[in-house]
N, C-alpha and C positions, 0 to 999 in steps of 0.2 A: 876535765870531768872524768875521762876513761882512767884514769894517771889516780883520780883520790878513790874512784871503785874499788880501783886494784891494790891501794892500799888499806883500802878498808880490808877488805877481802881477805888479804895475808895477817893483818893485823888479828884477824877474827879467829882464822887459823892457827895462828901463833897460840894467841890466847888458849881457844880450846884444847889447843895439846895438851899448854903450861896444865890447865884444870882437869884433863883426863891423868896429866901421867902424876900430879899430886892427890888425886884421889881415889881411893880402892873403890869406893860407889860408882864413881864413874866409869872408871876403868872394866868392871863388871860387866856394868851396863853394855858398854860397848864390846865386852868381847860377845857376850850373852845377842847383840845385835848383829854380829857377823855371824855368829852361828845361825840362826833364826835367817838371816840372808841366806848364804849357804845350800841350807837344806832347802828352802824354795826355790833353788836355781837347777839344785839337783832332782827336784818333783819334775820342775819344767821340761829338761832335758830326759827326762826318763818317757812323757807325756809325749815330748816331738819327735823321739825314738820310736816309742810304741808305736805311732802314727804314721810315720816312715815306714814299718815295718808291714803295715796292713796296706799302704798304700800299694806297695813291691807286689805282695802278693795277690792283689789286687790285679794288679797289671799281667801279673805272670799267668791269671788264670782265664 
């Protein structure tokens, strides 16, 4: 059962590659998707910084 998941799995992956790297719509999409990732991890990390940064001073006073 774990053995045809896994080939599903890869198979799935396979495929999706073959259809992102033959098409420019898709290929878009997903660069256009990591960027949109990206910049949300960079908000994040700016937010848990900030936050660290008021905590410190927090502490310090």
């Amino acid at each position: 059962m774990e053995k045809m998941f896994l080939f599903g799995a890869l198979l799935g992956a396979v495929g999706g590659a073959l259809v992102v790297a033959n098409s420019y719509k898709a290929r878009a999409l997903v660069k256009k998707s990591q960027e949109d990732l990206l910049a949300r991890v960079d908000e994040m990390m700016d937010e848990r910084l900030a936050a660290q940064e008021k905590q410190e001073k927090g502490k310090k006073s």
